[in-house]
N, C-alpha and C positions, 0 to 999 in steps of 0.2 A: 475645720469648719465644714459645715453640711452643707449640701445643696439646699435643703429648704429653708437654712439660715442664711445663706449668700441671697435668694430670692426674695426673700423675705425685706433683708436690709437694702436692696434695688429699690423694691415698690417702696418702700417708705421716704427715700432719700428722694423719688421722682415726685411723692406727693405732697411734699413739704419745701416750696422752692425756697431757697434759700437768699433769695435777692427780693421778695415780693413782689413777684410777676403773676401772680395767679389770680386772674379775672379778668386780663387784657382782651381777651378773646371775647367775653363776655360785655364788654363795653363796648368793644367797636361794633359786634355785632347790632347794637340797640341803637348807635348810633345811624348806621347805615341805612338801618331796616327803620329807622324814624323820617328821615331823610329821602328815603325812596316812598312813605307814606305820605307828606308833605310835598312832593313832586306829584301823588296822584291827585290829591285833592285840588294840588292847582291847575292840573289837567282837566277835572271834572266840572271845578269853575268856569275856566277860559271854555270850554265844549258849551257848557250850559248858555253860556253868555253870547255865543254864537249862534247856536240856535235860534234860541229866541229870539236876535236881531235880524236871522238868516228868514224866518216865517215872517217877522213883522215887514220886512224888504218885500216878499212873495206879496203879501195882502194888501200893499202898498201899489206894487205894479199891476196886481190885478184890479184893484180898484178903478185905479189911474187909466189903464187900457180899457175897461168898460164905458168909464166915463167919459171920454172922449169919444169912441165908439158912437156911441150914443147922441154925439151933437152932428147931426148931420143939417147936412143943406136946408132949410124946409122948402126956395123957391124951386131951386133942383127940382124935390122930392113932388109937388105939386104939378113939378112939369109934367111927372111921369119916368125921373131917373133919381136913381138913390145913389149920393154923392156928400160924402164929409166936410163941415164949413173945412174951405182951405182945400188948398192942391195939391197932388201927389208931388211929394221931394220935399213937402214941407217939414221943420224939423225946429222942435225948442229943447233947450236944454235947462234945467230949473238946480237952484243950489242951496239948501237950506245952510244953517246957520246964525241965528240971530236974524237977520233980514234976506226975504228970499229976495233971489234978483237971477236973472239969467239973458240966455241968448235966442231970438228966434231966426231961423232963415226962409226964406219964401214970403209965405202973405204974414207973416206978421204974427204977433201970440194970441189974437182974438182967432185962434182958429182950434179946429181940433187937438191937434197935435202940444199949441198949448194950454187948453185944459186936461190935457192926459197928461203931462207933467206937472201941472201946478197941482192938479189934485194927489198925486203921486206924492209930492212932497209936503204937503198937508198932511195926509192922511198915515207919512210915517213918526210925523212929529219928531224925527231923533237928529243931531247934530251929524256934519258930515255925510249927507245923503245927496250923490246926485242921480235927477231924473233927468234920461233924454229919451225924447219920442218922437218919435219917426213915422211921415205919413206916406203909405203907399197904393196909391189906386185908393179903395174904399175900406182900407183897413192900416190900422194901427199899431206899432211895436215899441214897446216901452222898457227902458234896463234901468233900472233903477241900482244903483251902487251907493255903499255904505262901509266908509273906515272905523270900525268899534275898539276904544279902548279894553284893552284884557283887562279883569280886575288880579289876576295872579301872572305877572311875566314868565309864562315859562314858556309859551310859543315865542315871545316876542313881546313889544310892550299893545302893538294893535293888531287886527287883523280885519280883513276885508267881506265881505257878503255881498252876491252880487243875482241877481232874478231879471230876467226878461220874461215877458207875457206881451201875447199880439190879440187883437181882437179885428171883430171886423163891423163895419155898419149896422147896426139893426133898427128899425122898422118895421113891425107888423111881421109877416110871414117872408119868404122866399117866392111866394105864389105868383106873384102879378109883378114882381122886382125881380127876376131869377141873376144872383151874383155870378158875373164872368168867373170864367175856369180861366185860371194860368196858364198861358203853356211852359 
């Protein structure tokens, strides 16, 4: 027998399995390579889903901290001093849910502090959001947090989003009000 008939009957004998195993490699490959397609797109989901809850939290605390902002003293501000309804250390915390209900400490939720989280959580309209806002001196800080179900479990079944924004008093100019410096 020759060498190019002994080569010959090798390669034919390897290309012809004999148990029908030829395509396994081909399968699992599809199966894999489907599988790790299926894992991005639940990536892309859950990413997307976050986002969007992640911006709608940010627009939610900046509102909130505006708003608040915004309600100052008027008999203060007539005396001659610009001062936020409510007293520095004042602090609400708001929880939507079907019915908002929360906590205020200091003077009470008719003050700044609780209209910067009641609006806060208005204004994000989504289940599981809480707002707390915190008054300090003539200015406001607001964290609004939010648990989002994923709609693809692959980080987990939820995940979290979470935004703070501070604002400070406004009225008119700086001009005739000049806001203390911190030391």
């Amino acid at each position: 027998m020759s060498l190019k008939a002994v080569v010959q009957k090798l390669v034919r004998r390897q290309a012809s399995s004999p148990r029908g195993e030829g395509g396994q490699v081909l399968i699992l490959y599809a199966l894999i390579l489907g599988l790790v397609g299926v894992a991005i797109v639940g990536m892309v989901a859950d990413m997307a889903v976050l986002e969007f809850r992640n911006s709608s939290a940010d627009s939610a605390a900046y509102l909130g901290a505006q708003a608040g902002a915004g309600d100052i003293n008027q008999a203060d501000f007539y005396a001659g001093a610009l001062a936020l309804a409510g007293q520095s250390g004042d602090s609400c915390t708001v929880y939507s849910g079907g019915s908002e209900s929360g906590t205020c400490t200091g003077s009470g939720g008719d003050t700044a502090a609780g209209l910067c989280a009641g609006v806060a959580v208005e204004d994000d309209a989504g289940p599981n959001v809480v707002a707390t806002c915190t008054q300090t001196g003539i200015s406001l800080t607001l964290s609004v947090k939010q648990t989002v179900p994923l709609p693809i479990a692959v980080f987990g079944v939820t995940g979290s989003v979470r935004s703070t924004r501070t604002a400070g008093a406004t009225f008119g100019t700086n001009k005739y009000f000049p806001i203390p410096q911190s030391q």
